[in-house]
Every structure is written in C-alpha cells, then in structure tokens.
C-alpha positions as CSV (number, residue, x, y, z in Angstrom):
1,X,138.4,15.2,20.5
2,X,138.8,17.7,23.1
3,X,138.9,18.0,27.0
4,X,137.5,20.4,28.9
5,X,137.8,21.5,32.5
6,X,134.5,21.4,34.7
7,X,134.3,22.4,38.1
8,X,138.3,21.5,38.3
9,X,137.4,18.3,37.0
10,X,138.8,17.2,33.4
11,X,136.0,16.0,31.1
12,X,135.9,14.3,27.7
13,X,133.8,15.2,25.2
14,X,133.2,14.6,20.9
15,X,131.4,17.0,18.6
16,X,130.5,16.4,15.2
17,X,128.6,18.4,12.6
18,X,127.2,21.5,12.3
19,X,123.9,23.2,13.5
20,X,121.3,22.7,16.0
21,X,123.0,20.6,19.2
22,X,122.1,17.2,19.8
23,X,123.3,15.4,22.7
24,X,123.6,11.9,22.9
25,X,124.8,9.9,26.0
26,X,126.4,6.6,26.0
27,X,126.0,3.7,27.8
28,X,127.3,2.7,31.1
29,X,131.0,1.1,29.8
30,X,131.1,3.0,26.8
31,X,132.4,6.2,26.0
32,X,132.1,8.8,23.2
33,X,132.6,6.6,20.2
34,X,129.5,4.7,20.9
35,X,126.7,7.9,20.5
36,X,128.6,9.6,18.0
37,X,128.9,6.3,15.8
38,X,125.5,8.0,14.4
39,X,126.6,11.8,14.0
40,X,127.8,11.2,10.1
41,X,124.4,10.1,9.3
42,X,122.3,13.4,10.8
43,X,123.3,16.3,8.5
44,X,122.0,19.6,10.0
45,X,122.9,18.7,13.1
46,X,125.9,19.2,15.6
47,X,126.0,15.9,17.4
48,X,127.9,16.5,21.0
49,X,128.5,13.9,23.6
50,X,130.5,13.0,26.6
51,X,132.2,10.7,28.4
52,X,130.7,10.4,31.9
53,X,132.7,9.8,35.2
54,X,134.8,6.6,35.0
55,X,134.4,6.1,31.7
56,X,136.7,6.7,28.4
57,X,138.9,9.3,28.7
58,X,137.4,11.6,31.5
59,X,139.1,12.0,34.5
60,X,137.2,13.0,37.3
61,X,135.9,12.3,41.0
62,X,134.6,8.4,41.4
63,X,134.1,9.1,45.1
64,X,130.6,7.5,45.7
65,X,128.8,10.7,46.3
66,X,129.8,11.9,42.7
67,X,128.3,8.3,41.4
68,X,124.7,8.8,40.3
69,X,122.6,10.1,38.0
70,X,122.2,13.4,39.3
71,X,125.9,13.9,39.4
72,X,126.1,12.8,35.8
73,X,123.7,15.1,34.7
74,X,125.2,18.2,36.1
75,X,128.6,17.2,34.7
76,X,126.4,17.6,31.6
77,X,125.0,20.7,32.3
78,X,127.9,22.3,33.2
79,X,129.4,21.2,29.5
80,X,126.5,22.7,27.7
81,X,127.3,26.0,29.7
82,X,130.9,25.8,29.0
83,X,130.0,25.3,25.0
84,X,127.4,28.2,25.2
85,X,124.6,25.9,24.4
86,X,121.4,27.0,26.0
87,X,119.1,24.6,24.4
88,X,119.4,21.2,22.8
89,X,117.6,18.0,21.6
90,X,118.7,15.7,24.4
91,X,118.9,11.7,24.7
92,X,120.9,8.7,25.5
93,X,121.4,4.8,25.3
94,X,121.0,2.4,28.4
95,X,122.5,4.5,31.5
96,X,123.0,7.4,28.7
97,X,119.1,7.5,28.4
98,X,118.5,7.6,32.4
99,X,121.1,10.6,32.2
100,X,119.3,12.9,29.4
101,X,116.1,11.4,31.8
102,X,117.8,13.4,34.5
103,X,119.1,16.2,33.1
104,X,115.6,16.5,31.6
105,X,113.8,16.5,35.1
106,X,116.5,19.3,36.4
107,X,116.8,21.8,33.3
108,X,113.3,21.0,31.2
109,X,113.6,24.6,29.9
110,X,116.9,23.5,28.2
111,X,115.8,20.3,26.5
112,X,114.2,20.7,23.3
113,X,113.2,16.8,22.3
114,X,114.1,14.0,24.4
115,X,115.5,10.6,23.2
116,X,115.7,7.7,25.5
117,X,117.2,4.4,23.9
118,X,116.7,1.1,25.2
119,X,116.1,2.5,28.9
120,X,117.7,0.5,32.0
121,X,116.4,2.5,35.1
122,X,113.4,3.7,36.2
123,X,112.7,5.2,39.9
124,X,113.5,1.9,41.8
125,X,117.3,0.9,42.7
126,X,119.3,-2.3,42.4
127,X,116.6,-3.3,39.4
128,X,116.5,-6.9,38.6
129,X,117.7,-6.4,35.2
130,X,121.4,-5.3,36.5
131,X,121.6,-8.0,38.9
132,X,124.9,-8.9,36.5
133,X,127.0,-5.6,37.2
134,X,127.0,-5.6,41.0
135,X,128.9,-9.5,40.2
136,X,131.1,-8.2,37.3
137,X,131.9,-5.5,40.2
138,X,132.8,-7.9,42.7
139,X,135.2,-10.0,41.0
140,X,136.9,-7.0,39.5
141,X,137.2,-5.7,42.9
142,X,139.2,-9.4,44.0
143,X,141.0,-10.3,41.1
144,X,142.8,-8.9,38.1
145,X,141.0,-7.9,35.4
146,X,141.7,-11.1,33.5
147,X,140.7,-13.7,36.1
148,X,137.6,-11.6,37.1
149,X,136.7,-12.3,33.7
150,X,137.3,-15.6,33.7
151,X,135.4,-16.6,36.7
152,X,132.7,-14.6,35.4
153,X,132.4,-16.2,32.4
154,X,132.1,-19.5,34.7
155,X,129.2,-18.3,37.0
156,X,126.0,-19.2,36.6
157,X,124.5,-15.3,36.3
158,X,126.9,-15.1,33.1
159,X,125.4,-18.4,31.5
160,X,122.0,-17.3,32.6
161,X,122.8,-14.0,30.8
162,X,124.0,-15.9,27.6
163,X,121.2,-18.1,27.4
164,X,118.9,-15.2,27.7
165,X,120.9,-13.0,24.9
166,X,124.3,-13.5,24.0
167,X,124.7,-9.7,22.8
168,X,123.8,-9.0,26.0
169,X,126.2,-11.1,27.3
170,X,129.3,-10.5,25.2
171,X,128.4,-6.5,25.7
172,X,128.9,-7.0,29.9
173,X,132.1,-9.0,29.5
174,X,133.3,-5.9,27.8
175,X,133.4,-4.3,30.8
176,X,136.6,-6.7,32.1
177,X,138.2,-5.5,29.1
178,X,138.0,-1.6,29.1
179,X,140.8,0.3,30.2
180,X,141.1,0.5,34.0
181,X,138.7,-1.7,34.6
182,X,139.4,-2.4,38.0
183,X,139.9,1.2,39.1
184,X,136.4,2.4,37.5
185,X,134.5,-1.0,38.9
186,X,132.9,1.5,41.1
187,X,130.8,2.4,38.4
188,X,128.9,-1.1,37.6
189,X,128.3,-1.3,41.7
190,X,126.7,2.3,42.2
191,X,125.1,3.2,39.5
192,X,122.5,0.2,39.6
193,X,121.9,1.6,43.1
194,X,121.1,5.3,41.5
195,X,117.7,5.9,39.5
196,X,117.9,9.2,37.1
197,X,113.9,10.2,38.7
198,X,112.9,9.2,42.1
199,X,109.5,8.6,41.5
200,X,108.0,7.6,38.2
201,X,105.1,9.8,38.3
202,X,107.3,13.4,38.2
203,X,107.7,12.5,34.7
204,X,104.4,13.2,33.7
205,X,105.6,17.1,35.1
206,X,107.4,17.0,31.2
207,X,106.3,19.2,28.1
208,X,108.8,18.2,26.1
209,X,108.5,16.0,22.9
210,X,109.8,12.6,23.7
211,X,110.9,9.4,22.1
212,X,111.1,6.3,24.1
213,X,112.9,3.0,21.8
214,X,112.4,0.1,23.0
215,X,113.5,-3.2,21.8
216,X,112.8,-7.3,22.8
217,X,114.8,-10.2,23.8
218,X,116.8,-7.8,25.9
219,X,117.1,-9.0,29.5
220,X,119.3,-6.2,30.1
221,X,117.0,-3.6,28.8
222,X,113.4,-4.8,28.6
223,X,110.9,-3.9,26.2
224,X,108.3,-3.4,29.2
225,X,110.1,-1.2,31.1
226,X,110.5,1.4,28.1
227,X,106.9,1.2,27.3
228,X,106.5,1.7,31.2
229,X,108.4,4.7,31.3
230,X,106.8,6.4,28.0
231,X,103.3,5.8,29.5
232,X,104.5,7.6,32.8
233,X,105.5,10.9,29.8
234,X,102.4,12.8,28.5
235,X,102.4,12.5,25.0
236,X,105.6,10.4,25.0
237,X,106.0,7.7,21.1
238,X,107.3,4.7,21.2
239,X,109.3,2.9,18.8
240,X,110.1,-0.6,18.5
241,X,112.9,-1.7,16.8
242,X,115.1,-5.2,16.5
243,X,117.0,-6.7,18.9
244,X,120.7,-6.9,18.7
245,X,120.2,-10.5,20.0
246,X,118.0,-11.1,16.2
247,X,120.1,-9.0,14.3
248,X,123.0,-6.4,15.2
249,X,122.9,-4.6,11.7
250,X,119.3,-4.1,11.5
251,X,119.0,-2.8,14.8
252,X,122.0,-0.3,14.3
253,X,120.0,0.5,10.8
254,X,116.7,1.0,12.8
255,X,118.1,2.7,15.3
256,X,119.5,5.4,13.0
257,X,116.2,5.6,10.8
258,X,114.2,5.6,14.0
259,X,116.4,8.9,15.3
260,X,116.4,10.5,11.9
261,X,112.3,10.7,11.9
262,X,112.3,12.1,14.9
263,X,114.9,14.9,15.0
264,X,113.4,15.7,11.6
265,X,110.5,17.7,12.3
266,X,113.1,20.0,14.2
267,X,114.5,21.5,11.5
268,X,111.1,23.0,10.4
269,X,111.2,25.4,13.7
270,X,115.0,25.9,14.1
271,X,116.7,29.6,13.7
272,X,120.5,29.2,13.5
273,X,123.0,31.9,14.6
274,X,125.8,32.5,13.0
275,X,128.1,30.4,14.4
276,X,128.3,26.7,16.0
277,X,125.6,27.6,18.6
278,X,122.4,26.8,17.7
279,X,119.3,27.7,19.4
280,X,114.9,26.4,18.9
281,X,112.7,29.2,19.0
C-alpha cells in the first residue's frame, strides 16, 4: 500500500476495488487494515482509507496543535485532492466516525453518504466514556511499554473496563502493544480532549444521507450516544447491530450487511468515468 506526501508530511493510505470512492476511517489505535478488512465484500466500489497521525505507518506531525479532529480531517482532504477525488461516500469507526463527522461539517459538498460506526465523540471533551485512554496514556508516558501494560492491567479502571466488556477491554490493551507505543501515547491523551463538531446542533446544518450504527454493551461506545448524534442529523437511520462483547463474528457479519444496504442505493445514481475516479451526479 502506498505513501503519499501531504503538505510535506508522509501519509499512509490503502485502496481497494474499483468504482465509486468510499472512505472509511479507522479507529483510534488502528490503522488501514481495520476499514479495509470490508473492501473485498463491496464490489462496485473503490474502498480508500488512511492511516491518521500517529498511527500505522504514517509519519507525520504529533505536535499537539496537529492532534484533533479538525487536523485529521484536513489530512483527509488533502488525500482526496491528491487522488483526484472530488466526491465520495464518507464514514468511519469509533475516532474514524468523528473524523468523516468532521470532514463532513468542513467539505459537505464533497461527501455523498455518511457512515458513522459505533461513534465515541460528540461536541463535549474529555467524555466519560474515554476516561481509560488518558490512564493507558499516562503509564505509557512513565514506563516501557511492557510495564505500562502491566500496571494497567492491575488498575482498577482496566477491571472496571473488563467487567463492563471484555472486547472492550482487550481492544484498549492493544494500544501497549502497537508499534511505538510510547512515542504515539500522545494520541490516546489529546484526542479525547478534541470533539470532531463543537456544538451538537451544527449537525442538523447536514443534507447529506447518513447512517449512524450503533451497538449495546459497549462502555466504550454507547448505544445512547449514537442514537443522540443521529437525532441531532435531519433525516439521519439508525442501525442496531450486536455487540462484539455478545458475539465478535455476528457483529463483523452485521456490520458488513448493515454497510452493504446502505451504499446500495448508490449505485442506482452513480456515472463512472473512465478511469479509477468516480464521481455522483
């Protein structure tokens, strides 16, 4: 998967398929393989996504100014520019979601559908459920990777976590485990303190079809901030699918039959160009 330079910054990015562009945002941890897990699976379409400052292979600014959802979503835009895409179905999972949220809000002429999965931010920082990362932070900031973990594992937010969802749990202890987890700790202290709109009501400013999934037994991601955040989007669906902490195959299946019925409908409107680049009417 190539890199690309943006604004003298090297950025990451996957593409798979061919035809009209969806972009699809990980999570905050992740990287490109998480997104494009689901890109064999959507013929007809030309799944893109990349990985966002301090994450998988991207190398780029992590001053704190450059950590935030407005930051992440102009990395974005400036991608679509480089790749000549002027218009795309746009979503994301977890911190991915409050991204395409963001880059929705900033370039609504751009975004064709929206797709927010399992949302983790809304317009109010430091949100009670990431109280974890700020700790996972912490102790990465103190001690090598392996000890952080280790004491994290011991504290009573990680219990409380595990007893809550262990999913949940074992996804966050991930984060000791990616590579240079120390040096990209700044992530999982400052983007909990960034929200992707700064007040809940500009998103009812949005024309543009949207999917909100939404999923329970998720302390990390609850089901009533989703349903929150699709009320605050005129004409906004919800769909409800099972939690990983029930079942981590049928939510992966769910997930994937949930975004196949809405991109869909799409495919009834589109006009493909000759080449890779695909534009909606």
């Amino acid at each position: 998967m190539p890199s690309i330079s943006l604004g003298g910054e090297l950025f990451h990015y996957g593409s798979l398929g061919d035809g009209v562009p969806f972009v699809f945002q990980h999570g905050m941890g992740a990287d490109v393989s998480q997104p494009l897990s689901f890109g064999g699976s959507l013929p007809g379409w030309r799944m893109i996504a990349m990985d966002c400052r301090g994450h998988g292979r991207t190398e780029a600014s992590l001053e704190p100014a450059r950590i935030s959802f407005a930051q992440f979503a102009e990395d974005l835009a400036m991608l679509l520019g480089s790749l000549g895409i002027e218009r795309a179905v746009v979503g994301g999972i977890s911190m991915g979601a409050g991204v395409a949220l963001a880059f929705a809000l900033a370039y609504s002429n751009r975004v064709a559908g929206l797709i927010l999965v399992r949302p983790a931010w809304l317009d109010r920082p430091h949100p009670s459920n990431l109280r974890w990362f700020p700790l996972a932070a912490r102790l990465l900031g103190e001690y090598p990777a392996e000890e952080a973990a280790r004491r994290f594992e011991q504290s009573p937010e990680f219990l409380e976590l595990k007893a809550l969802s262990k999913p949940a749990a074992d996804s966050l202890l991930g984060q000791f485990r990616r590579p240079q987890a120390r040096e990209r700790a700044a992530i999982l202290a400052q983007m909990p303190a960034s929200v992707p709109v700064e007040r809940l009501e500009q998103c009812g400013e949005l024309r543009i079809p949207t999917l909100v999934v939404v999923n329970g037994r998720d302390p990390v991601h609850p089901d009533t901030l989703g349903e929150q955040l699709a009320a605050a989007i005129r004409g906004a669906a919800v769909a409800r699918i099972t939690s990983k902490t029930e079942s981590e195959i049928l939510h992966q299946a769910e997930l994937e039959r949930t975004l196949k019925d809405f991109l869909q409908p799409f495919h009834q409107k589109l006009t493909l160009a000759p080449t890779e680049r695909a534009e909606f009417p």
